[in-house]
Backbone of each chain as nested JSON, in Angstrom:
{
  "chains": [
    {"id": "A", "residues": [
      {"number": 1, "name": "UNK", "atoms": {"N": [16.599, -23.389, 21.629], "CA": [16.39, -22.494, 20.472], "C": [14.974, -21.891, 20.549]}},
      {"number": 2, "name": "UNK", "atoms": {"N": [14.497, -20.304, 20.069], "CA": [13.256, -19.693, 20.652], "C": [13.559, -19.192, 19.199]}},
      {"number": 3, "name": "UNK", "atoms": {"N": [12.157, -19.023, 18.278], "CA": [12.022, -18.409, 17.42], "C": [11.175, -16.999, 18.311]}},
      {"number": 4, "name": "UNK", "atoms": {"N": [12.197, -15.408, 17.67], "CA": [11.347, -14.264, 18.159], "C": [10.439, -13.978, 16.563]}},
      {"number": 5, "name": "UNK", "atoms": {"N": [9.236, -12.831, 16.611], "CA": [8.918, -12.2, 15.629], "C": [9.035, -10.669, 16.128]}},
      {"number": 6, "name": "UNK", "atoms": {"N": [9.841, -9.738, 14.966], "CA": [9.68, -8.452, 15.766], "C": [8.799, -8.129, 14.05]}},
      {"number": 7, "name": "UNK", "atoms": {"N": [7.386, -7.016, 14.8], "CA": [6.903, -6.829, 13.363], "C": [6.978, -5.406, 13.073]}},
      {"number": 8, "name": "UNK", "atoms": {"N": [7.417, -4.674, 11.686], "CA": [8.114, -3.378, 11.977], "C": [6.675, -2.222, 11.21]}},
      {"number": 9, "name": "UNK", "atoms": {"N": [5.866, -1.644, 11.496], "CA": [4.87, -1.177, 11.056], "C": [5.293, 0.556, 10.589]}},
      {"number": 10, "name": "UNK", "atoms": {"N": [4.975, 1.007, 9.377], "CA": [5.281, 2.693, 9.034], "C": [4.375, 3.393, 10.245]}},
      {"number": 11, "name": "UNK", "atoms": {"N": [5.133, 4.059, 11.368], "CA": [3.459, 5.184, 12.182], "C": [2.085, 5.225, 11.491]}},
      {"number": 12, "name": "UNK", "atoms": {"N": [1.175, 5.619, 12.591], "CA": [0.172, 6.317, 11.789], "C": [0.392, 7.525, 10.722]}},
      {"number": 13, "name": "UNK", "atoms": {"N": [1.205, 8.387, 11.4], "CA": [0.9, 9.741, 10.641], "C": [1.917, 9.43, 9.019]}},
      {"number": 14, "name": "UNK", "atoms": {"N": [2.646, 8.573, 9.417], "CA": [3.952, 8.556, 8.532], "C": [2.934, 8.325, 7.105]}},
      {"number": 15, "name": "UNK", "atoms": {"N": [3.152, 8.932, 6.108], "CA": [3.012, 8.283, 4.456], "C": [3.226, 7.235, 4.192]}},
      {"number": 16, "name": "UNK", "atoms": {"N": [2.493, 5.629, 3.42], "CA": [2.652, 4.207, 3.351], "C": [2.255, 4.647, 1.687]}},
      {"number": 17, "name": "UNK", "atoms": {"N": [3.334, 4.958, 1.082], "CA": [3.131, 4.529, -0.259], "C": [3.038, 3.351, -0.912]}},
      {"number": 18, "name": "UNK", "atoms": {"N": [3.621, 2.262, -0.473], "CA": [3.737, 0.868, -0.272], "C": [1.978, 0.506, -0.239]}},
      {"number": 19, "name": "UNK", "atoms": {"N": [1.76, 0.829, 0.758], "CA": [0.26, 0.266, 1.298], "C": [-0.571, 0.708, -0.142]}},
      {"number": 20, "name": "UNK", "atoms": {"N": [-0.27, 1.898, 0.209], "CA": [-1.092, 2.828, -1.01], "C": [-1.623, 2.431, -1.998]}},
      {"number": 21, "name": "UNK", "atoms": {"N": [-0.242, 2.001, -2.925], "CA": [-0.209, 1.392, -4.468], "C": [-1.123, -0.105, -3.903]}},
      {"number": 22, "name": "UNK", "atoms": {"N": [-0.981, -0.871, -3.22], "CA": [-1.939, -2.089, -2.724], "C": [-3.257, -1.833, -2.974]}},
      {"number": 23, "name": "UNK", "atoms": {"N": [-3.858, -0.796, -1.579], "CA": [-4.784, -0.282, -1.823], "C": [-5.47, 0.725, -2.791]}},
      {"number": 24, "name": "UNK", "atoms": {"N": [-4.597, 1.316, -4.095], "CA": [-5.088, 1.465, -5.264], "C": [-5.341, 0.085, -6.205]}},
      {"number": 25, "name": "UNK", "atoms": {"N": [-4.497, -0.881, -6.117], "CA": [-4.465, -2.203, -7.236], "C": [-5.791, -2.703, -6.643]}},
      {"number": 26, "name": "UNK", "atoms": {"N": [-6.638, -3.288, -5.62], "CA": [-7.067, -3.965, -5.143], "C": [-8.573, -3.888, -5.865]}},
      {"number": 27, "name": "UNK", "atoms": {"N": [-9.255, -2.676, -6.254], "CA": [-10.657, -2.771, -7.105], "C": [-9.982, -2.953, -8.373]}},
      {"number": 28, "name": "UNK", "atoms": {"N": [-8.996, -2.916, -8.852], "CA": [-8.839, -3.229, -10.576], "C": [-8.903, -4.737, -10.379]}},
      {"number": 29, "name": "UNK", "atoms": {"N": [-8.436, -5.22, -8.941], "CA": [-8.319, -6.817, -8.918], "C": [-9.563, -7.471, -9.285]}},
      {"number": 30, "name": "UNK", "atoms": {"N": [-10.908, -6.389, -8.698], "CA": [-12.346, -6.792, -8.348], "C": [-12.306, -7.147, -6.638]}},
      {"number": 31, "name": "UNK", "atoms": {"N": [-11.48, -6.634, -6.005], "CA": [-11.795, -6.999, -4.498], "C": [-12.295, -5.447, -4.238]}},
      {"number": 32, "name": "UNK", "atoms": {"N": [-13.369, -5.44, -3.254], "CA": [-13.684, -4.216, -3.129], "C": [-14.093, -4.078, -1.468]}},
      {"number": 33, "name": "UNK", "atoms": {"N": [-14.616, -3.165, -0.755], "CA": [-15.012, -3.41, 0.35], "C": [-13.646, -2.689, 1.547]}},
      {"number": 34, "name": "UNK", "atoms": {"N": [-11.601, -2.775, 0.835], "CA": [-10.904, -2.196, 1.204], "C": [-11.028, -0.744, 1.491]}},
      {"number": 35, "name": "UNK", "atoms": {"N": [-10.713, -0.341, 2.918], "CA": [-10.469, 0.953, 3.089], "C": [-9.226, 1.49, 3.47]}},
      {"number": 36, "name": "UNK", "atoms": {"N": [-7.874, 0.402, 4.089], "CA": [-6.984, 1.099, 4.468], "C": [-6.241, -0.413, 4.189]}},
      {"number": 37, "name": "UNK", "atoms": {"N": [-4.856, 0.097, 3.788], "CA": [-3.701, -1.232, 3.554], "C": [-2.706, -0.286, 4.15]}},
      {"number": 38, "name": "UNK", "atoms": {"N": [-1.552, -0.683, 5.094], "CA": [-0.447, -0.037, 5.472], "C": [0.239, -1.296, 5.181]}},
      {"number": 39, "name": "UNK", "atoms": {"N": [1.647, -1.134, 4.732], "CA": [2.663, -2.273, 4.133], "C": [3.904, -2.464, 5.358]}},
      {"number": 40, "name": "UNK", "atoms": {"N": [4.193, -3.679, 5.995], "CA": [5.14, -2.779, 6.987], "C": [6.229, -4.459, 6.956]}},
      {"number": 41, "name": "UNK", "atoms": {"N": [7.127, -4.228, 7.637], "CA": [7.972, -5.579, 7.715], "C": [7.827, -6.623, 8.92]}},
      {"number": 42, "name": "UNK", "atoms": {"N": [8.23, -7.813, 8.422], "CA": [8.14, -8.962, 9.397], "C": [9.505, -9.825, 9.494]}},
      {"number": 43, "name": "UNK", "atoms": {"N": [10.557, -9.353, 10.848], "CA": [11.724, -10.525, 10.858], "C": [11.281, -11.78, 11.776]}},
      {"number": 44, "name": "UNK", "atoms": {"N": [11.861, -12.406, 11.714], "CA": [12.134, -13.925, 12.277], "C": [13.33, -14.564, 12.407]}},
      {"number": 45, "name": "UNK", "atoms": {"N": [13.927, -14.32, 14.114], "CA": [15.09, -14.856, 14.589], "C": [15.279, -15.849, 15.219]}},
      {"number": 46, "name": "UNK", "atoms": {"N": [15.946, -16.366, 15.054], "CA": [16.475, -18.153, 15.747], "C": [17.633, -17.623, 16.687]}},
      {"number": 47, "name": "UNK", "atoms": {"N": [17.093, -17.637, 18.52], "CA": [17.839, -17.396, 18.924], "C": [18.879, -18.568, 19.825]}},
      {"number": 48, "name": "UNK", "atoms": {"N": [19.861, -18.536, 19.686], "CA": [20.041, -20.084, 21.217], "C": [19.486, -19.771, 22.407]}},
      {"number": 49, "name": "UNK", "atoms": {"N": [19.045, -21.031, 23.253], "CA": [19.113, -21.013, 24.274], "C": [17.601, -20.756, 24.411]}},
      {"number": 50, "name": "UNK", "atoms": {"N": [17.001, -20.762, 25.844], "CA": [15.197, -20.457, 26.19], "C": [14.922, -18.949, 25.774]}},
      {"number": 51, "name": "UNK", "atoms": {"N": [13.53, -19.182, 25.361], "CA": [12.992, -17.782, 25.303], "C": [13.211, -17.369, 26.763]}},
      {"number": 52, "name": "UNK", "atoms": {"N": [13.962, -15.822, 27.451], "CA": [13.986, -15.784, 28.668], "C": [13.359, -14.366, 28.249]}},
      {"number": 53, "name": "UNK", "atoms": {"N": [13.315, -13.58, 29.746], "CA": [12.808, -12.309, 29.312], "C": [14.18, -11.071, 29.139]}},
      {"number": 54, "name": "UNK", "atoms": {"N": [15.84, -12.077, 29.876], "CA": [16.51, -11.216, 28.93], "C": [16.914, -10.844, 27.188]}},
      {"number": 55, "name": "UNK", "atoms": {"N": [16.633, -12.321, 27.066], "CA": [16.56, -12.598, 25.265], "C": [15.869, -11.631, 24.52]}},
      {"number": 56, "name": "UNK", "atoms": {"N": [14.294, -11.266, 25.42], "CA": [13.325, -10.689, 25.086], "C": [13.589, -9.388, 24.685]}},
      {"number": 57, "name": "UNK", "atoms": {"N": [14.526, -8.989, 25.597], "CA": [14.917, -7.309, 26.163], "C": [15.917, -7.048, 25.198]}},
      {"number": 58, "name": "UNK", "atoms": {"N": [16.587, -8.723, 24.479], "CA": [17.686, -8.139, 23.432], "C": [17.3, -7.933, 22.287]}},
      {"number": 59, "name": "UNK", "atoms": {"N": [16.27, -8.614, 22.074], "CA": [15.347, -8.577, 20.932], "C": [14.645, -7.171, 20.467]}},
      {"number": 60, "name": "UNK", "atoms": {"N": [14.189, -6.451, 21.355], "CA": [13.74, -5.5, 21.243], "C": [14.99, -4.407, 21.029]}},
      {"number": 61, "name": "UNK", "atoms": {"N": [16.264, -4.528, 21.454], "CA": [16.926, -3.56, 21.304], "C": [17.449, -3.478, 20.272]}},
      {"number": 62, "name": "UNK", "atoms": {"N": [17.681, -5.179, 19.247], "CA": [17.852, -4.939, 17.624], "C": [16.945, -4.646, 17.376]}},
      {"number": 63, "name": "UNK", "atoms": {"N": [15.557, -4.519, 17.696], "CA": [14.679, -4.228, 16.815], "C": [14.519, -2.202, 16.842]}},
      {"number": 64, "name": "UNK", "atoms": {"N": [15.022, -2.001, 17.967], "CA": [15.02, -0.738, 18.225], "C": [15.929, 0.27, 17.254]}},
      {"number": 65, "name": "UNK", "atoms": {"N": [17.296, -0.821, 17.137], "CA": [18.632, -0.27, 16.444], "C": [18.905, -1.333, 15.328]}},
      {"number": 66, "name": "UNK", "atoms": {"N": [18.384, -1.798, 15.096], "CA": [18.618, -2.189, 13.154], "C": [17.65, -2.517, 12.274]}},
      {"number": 67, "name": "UNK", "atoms": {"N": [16.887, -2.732, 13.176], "CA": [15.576, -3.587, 12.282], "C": [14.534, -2.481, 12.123]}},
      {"number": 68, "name": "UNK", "atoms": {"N": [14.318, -1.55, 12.928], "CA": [13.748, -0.422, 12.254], "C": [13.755, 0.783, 12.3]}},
      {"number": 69, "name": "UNK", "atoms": {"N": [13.454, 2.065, 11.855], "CA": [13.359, 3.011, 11.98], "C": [12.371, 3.951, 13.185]}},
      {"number": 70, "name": "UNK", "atoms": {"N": [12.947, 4.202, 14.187], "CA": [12.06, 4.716, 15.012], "C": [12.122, 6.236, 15.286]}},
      {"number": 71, "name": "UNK", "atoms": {"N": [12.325, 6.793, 13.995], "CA": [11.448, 8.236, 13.562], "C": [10.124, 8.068, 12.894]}},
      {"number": 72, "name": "UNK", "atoms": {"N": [10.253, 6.731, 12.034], "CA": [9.098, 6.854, 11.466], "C": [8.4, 5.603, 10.99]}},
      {"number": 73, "name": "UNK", "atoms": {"N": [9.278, 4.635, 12.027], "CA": [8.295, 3.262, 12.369], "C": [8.157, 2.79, 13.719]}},
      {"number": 74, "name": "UNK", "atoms": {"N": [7.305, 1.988, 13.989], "CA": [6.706, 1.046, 15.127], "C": [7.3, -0.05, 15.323]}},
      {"number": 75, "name": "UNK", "atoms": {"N": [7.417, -0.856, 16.469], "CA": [7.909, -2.246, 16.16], "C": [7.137, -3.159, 17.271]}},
      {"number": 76, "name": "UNK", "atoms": {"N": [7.061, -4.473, 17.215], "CA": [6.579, -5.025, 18.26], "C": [6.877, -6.281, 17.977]}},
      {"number": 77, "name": "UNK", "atoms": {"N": [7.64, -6.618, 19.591], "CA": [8.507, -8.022, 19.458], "C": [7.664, -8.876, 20.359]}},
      {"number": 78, "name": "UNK", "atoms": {"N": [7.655, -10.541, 19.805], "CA": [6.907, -11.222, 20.455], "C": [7.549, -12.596, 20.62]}},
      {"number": 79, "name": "UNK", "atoms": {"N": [7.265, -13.688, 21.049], "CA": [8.119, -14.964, 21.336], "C": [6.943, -15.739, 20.219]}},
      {"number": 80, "name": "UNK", "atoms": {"N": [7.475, -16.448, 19.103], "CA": [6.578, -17.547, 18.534], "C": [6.312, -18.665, 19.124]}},
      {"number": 81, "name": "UNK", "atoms": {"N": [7.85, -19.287, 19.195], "CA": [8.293, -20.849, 19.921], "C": [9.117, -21.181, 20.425]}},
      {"number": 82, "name": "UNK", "atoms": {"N": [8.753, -22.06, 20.412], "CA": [10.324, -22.56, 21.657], "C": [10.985, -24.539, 21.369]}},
      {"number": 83, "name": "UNK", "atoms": {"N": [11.908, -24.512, 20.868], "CA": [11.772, -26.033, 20.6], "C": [13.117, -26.293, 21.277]}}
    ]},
    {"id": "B", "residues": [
      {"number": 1, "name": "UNK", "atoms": {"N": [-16.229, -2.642, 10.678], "CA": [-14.661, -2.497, 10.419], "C": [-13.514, -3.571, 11.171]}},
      {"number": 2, "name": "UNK", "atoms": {"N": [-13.239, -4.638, 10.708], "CA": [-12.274, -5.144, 10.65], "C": [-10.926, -5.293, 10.512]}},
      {"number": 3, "name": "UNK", "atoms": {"N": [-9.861, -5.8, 10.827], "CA": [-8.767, -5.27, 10.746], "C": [-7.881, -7.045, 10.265]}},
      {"number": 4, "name": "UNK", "atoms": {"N": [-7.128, -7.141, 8.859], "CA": [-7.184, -8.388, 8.588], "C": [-5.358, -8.075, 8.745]}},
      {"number": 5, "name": "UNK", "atoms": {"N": [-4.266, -8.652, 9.325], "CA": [-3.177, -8.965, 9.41], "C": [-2.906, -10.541, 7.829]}},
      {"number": 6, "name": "UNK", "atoms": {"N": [-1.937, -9.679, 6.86], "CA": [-1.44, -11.046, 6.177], "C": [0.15, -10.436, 6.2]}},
      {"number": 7, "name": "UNK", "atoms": {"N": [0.906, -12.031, 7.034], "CA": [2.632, -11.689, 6.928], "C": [2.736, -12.978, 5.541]}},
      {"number": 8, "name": "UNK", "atoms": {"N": [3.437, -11.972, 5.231], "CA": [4.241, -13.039, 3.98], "C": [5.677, -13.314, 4.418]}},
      {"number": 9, "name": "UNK", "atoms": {"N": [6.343, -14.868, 4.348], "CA": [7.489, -15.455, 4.45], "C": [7.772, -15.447, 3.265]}},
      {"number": 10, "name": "UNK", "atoms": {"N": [9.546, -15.244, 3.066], "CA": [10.341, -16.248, 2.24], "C": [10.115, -17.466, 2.345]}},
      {"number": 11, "name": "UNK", "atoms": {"N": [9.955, -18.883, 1.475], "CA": [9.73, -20.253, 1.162], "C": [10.891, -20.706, 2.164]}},
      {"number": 12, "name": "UNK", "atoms": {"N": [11.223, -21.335, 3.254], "CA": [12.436, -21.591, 3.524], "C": [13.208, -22.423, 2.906]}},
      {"number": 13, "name": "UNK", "atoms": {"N": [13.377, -23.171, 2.021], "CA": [13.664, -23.508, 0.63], "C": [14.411, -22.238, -0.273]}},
      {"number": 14, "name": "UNK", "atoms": {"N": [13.901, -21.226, -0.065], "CA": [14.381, -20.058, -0.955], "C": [15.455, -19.087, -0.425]}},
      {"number": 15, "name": "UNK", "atoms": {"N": [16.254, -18.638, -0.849], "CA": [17.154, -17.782, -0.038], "C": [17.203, -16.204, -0.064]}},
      {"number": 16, "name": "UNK", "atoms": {"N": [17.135, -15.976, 1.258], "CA": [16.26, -14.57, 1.767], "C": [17.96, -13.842, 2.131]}},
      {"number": 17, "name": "UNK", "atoms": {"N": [18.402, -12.856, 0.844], "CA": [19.856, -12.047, 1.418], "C": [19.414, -10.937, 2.115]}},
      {"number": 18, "name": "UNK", "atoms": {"N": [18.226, -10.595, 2.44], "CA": [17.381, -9.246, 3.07], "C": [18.025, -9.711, 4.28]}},
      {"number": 19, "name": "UNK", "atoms": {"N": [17.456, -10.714, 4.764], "CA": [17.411, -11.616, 6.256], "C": [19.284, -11.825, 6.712]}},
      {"number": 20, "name": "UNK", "atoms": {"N": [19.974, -12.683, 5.389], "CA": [20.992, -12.564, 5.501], "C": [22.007, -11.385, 5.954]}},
      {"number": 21, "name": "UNK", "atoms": {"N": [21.283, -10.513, 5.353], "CA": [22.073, -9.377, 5.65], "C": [22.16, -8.342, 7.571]}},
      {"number": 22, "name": "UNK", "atoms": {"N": [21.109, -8.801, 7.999], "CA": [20.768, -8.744, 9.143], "C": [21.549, -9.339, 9.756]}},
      {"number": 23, "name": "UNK", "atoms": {"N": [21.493, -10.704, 9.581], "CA": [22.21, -11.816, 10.205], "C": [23.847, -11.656, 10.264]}},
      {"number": 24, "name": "UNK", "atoms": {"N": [23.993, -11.253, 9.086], "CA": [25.691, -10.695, 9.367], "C": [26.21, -9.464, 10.316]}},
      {"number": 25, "name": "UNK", "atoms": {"N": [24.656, -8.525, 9.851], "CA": [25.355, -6.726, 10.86], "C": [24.783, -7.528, 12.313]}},
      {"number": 26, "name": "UNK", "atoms": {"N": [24.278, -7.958, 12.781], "CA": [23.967, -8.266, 14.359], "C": [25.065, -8.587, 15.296]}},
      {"number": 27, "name": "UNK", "atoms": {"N": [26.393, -9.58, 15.08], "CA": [27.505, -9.331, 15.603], "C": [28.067, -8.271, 15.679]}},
      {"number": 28, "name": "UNK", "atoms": {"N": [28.335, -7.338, 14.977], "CA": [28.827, -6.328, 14.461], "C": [28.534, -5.158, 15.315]}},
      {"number": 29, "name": "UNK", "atoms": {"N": [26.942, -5.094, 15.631], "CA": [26.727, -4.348, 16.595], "C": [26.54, -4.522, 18.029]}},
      {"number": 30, "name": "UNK", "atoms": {"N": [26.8, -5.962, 18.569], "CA": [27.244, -6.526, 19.713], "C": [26.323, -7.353, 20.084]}},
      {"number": 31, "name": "UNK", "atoms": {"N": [25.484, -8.142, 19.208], "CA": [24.43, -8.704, 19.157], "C": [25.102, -10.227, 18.801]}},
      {"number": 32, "name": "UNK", "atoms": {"N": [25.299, -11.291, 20.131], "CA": [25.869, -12.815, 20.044], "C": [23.871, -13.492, 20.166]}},
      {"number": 33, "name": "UNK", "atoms": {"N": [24.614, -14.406, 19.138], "CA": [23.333, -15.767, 19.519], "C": [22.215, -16.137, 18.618]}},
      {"number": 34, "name": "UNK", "atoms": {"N": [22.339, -15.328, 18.245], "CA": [20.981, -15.352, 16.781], "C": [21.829, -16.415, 15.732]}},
      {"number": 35, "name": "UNK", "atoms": {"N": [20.791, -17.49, 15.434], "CA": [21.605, -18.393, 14.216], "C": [20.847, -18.073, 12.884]}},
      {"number": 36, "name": "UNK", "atoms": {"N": [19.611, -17.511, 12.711], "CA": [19.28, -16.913, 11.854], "C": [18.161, -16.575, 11.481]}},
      {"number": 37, "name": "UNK", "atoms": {"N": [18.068, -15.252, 10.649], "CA": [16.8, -14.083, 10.549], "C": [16.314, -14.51, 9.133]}},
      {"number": 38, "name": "UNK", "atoms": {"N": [15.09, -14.485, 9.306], "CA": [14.209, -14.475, 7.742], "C": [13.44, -12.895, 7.446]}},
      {"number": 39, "name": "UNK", "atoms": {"N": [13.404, -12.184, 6.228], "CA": [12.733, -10.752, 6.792], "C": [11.874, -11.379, 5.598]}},
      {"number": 40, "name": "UNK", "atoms": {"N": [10.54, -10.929, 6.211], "CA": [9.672, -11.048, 4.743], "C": [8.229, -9.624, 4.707]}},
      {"number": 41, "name": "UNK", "atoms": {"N": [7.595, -9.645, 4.709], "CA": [6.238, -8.448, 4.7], "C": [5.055, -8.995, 5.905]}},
      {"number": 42, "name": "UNK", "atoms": {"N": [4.475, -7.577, 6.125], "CA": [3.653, -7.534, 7.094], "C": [2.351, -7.12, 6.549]}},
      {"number": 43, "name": "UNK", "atoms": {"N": [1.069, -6.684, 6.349], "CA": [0.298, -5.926, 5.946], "C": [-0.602, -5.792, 6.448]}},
      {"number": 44, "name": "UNK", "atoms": {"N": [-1.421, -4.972, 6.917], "CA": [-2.517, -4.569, 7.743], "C": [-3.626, -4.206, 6.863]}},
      {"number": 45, "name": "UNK", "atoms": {"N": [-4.606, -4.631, 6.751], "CA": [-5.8, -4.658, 5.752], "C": [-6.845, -4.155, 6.463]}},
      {"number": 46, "name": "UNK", "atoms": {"N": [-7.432, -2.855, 6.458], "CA": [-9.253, -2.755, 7.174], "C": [-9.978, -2.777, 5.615]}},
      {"number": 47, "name": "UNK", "atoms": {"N": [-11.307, -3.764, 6.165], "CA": [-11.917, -3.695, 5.641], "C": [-13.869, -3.236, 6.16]}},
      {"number": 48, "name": "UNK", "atoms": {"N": [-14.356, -2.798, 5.431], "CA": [-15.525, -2.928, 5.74], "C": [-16.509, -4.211, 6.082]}},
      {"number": 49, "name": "UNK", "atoms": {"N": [-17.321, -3.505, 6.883], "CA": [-18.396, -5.007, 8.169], "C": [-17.522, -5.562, 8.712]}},
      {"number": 50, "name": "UNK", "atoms": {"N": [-18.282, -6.563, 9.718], "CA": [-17.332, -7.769, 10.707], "C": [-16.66, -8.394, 9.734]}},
      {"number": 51, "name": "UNK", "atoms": {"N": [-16.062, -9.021, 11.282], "CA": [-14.851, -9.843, 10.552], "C": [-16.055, -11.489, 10.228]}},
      {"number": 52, "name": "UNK", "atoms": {"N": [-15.849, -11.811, 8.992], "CA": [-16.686, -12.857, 8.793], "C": [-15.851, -14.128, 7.71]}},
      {"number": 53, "name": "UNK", "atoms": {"N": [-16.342, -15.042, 8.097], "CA": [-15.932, -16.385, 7.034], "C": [-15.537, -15.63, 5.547]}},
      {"number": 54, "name": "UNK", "atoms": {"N": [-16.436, -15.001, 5.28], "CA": [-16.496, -15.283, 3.86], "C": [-15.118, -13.777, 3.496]}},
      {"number": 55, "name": "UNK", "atoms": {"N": [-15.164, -12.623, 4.414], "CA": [-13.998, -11.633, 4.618], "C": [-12.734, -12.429, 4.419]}},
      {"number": 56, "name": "UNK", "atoms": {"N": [-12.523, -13.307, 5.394], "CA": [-11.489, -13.657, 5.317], "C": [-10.893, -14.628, 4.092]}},
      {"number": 57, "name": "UNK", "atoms": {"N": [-11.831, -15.31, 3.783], "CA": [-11.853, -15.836, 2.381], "C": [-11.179, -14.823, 1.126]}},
      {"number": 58, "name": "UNK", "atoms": {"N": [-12.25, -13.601, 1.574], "CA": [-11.638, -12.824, 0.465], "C": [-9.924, -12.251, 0.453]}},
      {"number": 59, "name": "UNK", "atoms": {"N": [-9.616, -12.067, 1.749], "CA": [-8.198, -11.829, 2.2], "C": [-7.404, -12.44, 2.033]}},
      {"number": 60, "name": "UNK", "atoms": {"N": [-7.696, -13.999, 1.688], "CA": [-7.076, -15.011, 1.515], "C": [-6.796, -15.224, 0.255]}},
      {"number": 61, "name": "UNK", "atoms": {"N": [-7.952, -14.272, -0.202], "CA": [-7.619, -14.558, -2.307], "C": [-6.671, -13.498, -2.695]}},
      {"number": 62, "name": "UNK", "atoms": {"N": [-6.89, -12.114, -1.759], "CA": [-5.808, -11.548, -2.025], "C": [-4.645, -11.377, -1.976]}},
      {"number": 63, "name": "UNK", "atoms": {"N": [-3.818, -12.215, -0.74], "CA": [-3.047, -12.54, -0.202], "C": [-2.46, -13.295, -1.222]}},
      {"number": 64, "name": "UNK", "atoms": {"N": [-3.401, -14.377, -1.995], "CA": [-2.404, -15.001, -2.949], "C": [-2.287, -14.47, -4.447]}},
      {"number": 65, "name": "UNK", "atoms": {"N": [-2.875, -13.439, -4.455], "CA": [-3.059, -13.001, -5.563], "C": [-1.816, -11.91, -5.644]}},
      {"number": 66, "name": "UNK", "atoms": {"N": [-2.266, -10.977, -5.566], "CA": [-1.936, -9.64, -4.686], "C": [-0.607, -9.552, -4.205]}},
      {"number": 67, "name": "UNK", "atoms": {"N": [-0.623, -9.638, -2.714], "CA": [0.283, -9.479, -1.644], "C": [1.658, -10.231, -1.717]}},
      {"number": 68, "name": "UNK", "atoms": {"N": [1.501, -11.696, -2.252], "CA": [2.333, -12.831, -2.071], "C": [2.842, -13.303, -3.4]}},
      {"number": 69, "name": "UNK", "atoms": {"N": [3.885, -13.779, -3.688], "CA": [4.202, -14.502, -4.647], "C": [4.249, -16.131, -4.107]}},
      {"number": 70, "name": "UNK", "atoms": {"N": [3.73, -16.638, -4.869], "CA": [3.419, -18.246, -4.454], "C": [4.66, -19.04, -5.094]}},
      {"number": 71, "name": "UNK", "atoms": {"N": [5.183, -18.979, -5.316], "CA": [6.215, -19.097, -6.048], "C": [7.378, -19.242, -5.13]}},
      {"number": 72, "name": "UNK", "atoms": {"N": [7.505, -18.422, -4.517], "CA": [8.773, -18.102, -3.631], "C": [8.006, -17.934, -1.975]}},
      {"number": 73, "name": "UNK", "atoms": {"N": [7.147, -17.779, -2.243], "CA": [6.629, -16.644, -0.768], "C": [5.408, -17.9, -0.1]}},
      {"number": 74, "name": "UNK", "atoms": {"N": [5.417, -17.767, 1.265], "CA": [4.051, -18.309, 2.115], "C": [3.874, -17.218, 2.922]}},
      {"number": 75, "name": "UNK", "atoms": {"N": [2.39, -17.438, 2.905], "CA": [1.553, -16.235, 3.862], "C": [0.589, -16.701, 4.479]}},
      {"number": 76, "name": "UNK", "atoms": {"N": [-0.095, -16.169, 5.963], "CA": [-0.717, -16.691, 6.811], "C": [-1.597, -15.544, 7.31]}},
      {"number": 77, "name": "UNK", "atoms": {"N": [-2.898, -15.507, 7.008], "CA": [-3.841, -14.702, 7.168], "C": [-4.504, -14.841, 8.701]}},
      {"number": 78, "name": "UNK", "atoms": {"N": [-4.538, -13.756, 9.437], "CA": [-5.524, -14.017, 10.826], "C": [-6.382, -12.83, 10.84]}},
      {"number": 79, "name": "UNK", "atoms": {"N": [-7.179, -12.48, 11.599], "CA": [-7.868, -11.043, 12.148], "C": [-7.315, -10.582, 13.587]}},
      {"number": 80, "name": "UNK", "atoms": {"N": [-7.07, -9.438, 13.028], "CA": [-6.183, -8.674, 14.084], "C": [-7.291, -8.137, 15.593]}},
      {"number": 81, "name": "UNK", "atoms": {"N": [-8.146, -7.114, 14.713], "CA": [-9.004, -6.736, 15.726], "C": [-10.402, -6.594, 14.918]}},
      {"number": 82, "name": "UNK", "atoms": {"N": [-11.461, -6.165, 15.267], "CA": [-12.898, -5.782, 15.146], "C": [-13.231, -4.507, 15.788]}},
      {"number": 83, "name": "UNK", "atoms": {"N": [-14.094, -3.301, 15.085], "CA": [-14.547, -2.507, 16.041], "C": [-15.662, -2.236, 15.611]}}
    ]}
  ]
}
């Protein structure tokens, strides 16, 4: 069993309203010193079998075709563990 | 300028139908082997000066303040990059 992380980030150019509203709340909090918050997603899959580098290659292709949007998000898949 | 990464989890204790729902379309689209997905948040934080003890401290207050519900949610603060 290999836990993957694929992490799904909005582009640069793309609009992060998400982030936005963060980085507006954050001086009413009293935290100050923020200049940029982008808000983006984080999955975590339990796959069978060893992390291999075909697992790897499948990983990336849900992440390509369900897990995010790649008009107007990023993604980047990585291996956590392995037990 | 610093760059502070906080992912927030679902509690695994708590039940994540975001994740679930993944977990069901992945057969569906020809995807065998995954026993199961958690989806929770990503966030990318720059802040002003190095990355320092007391920065991350503060990231850490926001993270539980802010970003995370403690309640339901765990989050794990690192530094991404420095420039």
């Amino acid at each position: 069993m290999a836990r993957y992380v694929v992490d799904v980030m909005p582009k640069p150019e793309i609009l992060d309203p998400q982030g936005k509203a963060v980085l507006g709340a954050l001086p009413r909090l009293g935290f100050a010193g923020v200049t940029d918050v982008r808000q983006g997603k984080r999955f975590e899959l339990e796959i069978e079998g060893d992390a291999t580098d075909e697992a790897l290659a499948e990983v990336q292709k849900m992440a390509g075709t369900l897990l995010s949007n790649p008009v107007i998000e990023d993604f980047a898949v990585h291996v956590e563990s392995q037990a």
